[in-house]
Legacy VTK file of the C-alpha trace (Angstrom):
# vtk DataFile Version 3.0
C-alpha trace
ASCII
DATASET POLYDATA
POINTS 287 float
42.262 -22.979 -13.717
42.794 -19.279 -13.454
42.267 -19.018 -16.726
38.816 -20.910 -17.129
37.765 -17.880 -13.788
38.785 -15.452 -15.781
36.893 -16.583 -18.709
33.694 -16.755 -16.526
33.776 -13.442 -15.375
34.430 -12.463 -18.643
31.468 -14.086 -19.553
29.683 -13.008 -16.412
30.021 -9.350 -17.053
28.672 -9.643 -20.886
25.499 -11.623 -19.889
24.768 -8.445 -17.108
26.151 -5.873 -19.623
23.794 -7.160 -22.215
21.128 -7.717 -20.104
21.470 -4.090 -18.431
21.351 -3.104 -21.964
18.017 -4.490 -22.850
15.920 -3.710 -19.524
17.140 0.110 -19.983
15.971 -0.188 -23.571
12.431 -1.642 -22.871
12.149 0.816 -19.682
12.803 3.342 -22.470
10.066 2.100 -25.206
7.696 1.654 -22.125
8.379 5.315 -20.960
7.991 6.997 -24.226
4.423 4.696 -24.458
2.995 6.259 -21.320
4.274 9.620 -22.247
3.104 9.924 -25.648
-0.511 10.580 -25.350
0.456 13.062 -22.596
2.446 14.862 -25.514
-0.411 13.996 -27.897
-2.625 15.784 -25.967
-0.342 18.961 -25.335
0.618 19.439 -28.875
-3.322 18.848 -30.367
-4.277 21.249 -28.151
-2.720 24.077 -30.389
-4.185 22.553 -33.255
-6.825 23.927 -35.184
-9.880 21.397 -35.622
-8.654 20.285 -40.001
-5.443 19.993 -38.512
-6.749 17.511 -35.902
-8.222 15.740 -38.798
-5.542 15.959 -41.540
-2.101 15.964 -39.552
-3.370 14.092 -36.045
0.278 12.860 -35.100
2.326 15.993 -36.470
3.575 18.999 -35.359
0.848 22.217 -35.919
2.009 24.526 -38.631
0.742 27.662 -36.591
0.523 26.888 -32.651
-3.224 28.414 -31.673
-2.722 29.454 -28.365
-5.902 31.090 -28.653
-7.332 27.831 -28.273
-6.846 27.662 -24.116
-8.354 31.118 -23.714
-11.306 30.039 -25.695
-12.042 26.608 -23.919
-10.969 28.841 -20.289
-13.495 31.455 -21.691
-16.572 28.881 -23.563
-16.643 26.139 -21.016
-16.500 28.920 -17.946
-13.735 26.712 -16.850
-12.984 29.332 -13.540
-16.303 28.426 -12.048
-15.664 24.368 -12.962
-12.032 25.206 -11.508
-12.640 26.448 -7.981
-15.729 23.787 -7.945
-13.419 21.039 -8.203
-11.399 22.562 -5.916
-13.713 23.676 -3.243
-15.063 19.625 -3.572
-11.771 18.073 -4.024
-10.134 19.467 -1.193
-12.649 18.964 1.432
-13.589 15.072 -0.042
-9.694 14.926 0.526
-9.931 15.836 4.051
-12.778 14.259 5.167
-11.425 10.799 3.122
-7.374 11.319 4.906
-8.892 12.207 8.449
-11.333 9.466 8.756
-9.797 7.164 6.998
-6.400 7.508 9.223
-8.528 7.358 12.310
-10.427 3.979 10.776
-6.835 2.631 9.830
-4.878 3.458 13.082
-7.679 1.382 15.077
-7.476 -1.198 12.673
-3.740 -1.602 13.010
-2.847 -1.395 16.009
-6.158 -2.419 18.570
-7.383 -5.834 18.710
-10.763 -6.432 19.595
-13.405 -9.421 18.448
-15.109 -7.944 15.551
-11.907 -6.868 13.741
-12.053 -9.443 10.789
-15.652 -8.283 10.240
-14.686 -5.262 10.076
-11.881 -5.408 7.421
-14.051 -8.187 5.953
-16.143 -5.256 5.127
-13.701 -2.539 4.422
-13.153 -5.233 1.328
-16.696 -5.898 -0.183
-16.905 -1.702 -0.095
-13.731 -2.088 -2.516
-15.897 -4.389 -4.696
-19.118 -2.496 -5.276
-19.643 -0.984 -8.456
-19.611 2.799 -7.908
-22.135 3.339 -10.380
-24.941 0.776 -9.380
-25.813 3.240 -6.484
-26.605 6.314 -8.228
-30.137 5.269 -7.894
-30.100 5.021 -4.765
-28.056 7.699 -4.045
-30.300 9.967 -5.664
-33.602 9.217 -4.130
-31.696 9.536 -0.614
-30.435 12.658 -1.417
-33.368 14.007 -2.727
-34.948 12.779 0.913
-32.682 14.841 2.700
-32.579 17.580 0.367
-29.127 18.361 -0.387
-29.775 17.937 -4.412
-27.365 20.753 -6.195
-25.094 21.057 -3.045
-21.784 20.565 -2.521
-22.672 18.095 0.113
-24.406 15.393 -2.918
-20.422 14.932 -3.939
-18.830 15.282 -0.187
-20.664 12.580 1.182
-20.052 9.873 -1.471
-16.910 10.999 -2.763
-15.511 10.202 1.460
-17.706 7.058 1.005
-16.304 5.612 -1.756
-13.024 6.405 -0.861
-12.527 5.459 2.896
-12.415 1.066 1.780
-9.207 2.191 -0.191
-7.884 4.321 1.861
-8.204 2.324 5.315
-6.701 -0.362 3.428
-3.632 0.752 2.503
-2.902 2.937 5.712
-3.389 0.197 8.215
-1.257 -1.761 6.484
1.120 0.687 6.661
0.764 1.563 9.601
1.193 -2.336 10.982
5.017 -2.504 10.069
5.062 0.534 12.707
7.479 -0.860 15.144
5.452 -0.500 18.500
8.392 1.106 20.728
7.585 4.297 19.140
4.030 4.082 20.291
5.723 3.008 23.891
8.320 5.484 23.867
5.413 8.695 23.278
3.438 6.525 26.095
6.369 7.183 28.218
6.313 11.024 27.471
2.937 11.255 28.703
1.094 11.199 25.588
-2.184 9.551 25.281
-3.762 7.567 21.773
-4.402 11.087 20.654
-1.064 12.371 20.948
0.400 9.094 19.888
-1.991 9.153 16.700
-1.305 12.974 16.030
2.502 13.021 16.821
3.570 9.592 16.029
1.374 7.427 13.490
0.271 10.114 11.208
3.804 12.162 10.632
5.621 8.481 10.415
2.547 7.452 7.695
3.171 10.278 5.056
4.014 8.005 2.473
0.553 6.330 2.614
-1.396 8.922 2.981
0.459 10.340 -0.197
-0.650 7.448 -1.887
-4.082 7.845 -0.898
-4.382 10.851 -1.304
-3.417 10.537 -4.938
-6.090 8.152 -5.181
-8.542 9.748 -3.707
-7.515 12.937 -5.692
-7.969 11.456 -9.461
-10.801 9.821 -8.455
-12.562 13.192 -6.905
-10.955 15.525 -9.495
-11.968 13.563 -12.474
-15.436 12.295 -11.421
-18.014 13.158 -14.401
-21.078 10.287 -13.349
-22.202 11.755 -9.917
-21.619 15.397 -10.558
-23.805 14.643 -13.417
-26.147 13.206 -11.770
-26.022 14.937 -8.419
-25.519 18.393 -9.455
-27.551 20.773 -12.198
-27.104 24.068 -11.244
-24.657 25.977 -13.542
-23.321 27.517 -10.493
-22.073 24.355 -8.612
-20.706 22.404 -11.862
-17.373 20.664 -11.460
-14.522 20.751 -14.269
-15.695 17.288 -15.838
-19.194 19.292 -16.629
-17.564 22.129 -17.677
-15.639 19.676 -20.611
-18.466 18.505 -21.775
-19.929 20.997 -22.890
-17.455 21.263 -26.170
-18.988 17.900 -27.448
-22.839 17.851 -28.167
-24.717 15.005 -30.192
-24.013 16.637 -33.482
-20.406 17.916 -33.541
-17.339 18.307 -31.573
-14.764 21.217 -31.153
-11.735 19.179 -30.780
-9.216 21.990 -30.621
-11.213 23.283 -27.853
-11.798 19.861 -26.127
-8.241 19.222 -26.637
-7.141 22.736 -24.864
-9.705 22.292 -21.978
-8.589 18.685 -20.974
-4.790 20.033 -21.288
-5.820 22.273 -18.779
-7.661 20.363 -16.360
-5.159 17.798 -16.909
-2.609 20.521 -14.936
-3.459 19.958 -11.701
-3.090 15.900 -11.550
0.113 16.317 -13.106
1.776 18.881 -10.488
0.540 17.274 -7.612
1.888 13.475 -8.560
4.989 14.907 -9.418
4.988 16.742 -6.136
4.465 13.539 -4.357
5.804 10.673 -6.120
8.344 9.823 -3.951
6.013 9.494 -0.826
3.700 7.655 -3.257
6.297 4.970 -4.097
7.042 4.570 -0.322
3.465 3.932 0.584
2.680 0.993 -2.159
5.704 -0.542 -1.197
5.913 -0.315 2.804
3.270 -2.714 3.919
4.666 -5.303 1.396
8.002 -5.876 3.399
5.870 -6.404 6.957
7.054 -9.850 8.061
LINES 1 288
287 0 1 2 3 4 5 6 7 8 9 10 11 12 13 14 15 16 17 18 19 20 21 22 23 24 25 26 27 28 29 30 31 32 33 34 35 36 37 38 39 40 41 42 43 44 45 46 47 48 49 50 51 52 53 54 55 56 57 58 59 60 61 62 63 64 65 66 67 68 69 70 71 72 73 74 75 76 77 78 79 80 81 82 83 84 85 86 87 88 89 90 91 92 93 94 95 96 97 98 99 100 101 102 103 104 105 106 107 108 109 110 111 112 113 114 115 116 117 118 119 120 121 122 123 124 125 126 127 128 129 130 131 132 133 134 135 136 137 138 139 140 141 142 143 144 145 146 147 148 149 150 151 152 153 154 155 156 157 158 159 160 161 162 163 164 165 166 167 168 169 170 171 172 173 174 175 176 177 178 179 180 181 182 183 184 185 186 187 188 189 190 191 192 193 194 195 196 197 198 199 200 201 202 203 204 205 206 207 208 209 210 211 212 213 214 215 216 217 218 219 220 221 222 223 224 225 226 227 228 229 230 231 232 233 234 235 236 237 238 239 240 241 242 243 244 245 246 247 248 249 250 251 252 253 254 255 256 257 258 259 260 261 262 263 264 265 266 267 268 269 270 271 272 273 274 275 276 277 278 279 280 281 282 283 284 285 286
């Protein structure tokens, strides 16, 4: 008998050896899949454009480095760089703010219209972002704020705000309520108990949203296209484009110049990933 245990565990601790083995092994194939055009990107951004052409998965024989100062230089990438930053920042804000205020009411207050209102929280998940630029345009041109920073502000929030009221108030409904008792108790009111107690206690969401809402602001090309024509006000997407034309493409250059504007996305997920992970998982474990 003590044998035949012994013999199971034996046999136990292969079948979990082995099969520790293989998930570690397909983790590592799928990692070096999702990194590789990252690296890709990097390393053909040194490359010269018959390197691109002739040795498009090798190392460059001389490393141009020359190449980022050009695309920085060519594509006025400063002036697309504190665009995108002057736009991103503030769509973040507006998108966080709101959308935490929209959330916390959602969570936590019950009143007659609520499944109306989530009901349409989700179809403004569901519309096609691009079928309004139409629309979009003849309003703005209406209220004149054509080639302003306000033509991205207002839809960037817009579009954002389903997503991001979405996943905060579900966050924010595995809040146990005895914190929101306990700051009642102190003598705080729903502002303090939204500004000292929801909001610090829902970082992880709004990490995730905010890394959202940040790819999805910093990376738009279709409405700053659209929206914006004055050389002045162009975002980083514009400023990419302008390496590529309908007859020929630098791809050194367009290479170097999406390294770069690739930067920012890169620091700031790996800033935040560990709030991010905490926020897609948190509302999943409400019972």
């Amino acid at each position: 008998m003590n044998n035949t245990l012994q013999s199971a565990k034996s046999y136990n601790r292969i079948i979990n050896r082995s099969t520790n083995r293989v998930v570690v092994i397909l983790l590592t194939i799928y990692s070096a899949l999702t990194v590789y055009p990252l690296l890709w990107l990097l390393i053909s951004a040194f490359k010269t454009d018959q390197e691109f052409f002739l040795r498009p998965f090798g190392l460059p024989e001389h490393w141009m480095g020359e190449n980022l100062r050009r695309a920085w230089s060519v594509g006025h990438m400063g002036q697309g760089f504190l665009n995108s930053i002057i736009v991103t920042s503030i769509s973040l804000l507006l998108t966080l703010l709101v959308g935490s205020l929209g959330a916390y009411i959602v969570a936590r207050f019950r009143f007659k219209l609520k499944p109306v209102v989530m009901g349409m929280f989700m179809i403004g998940m569901l519309i096609p972002i691009h079928s309004t630029l139409v629309p979009l345009f003849i309003l703005m041109k209406q209220m004149h704020i054509l080639n302003s920073y306000g033509a991205l502000l207002f839809p960037y929030t817009a579009f954002a705000l389903p997503t991001t009221i979405f996943i905060i108030s579900a966050f924010m409904s595995s809040i146990p309520r005895d914190l929101e008792e306990a700051a009642m108790m102190d003598g705080n009111g729903l502002w303090g108990i939204f500004w000292r107690v929801m909001l610090p206690v829902s970082r992880p969401a709004l990490a995730t949203t905010g890394i959202l809402s940040f790819l999805q602001f910093w990376n738009d090309y279709a409405f700053a296209l659209i929206f914006i024509s004055n050389n002045a006000l162009k975002t980083l997407p514009l400023s990419l484009s302008i390496f590529t034309t309908g007859y020929s493409t630098n791809y050194g250059l367009t290479m170097a110049a999406i390294a770069i504007a690739a930067i920012p996305t890169i620091l700031i997920y790996l800033l935040l990933q560990e709030q991010v992970m905490k926020g897609m998982t948190a509302g999943a474990v409400k019972g």
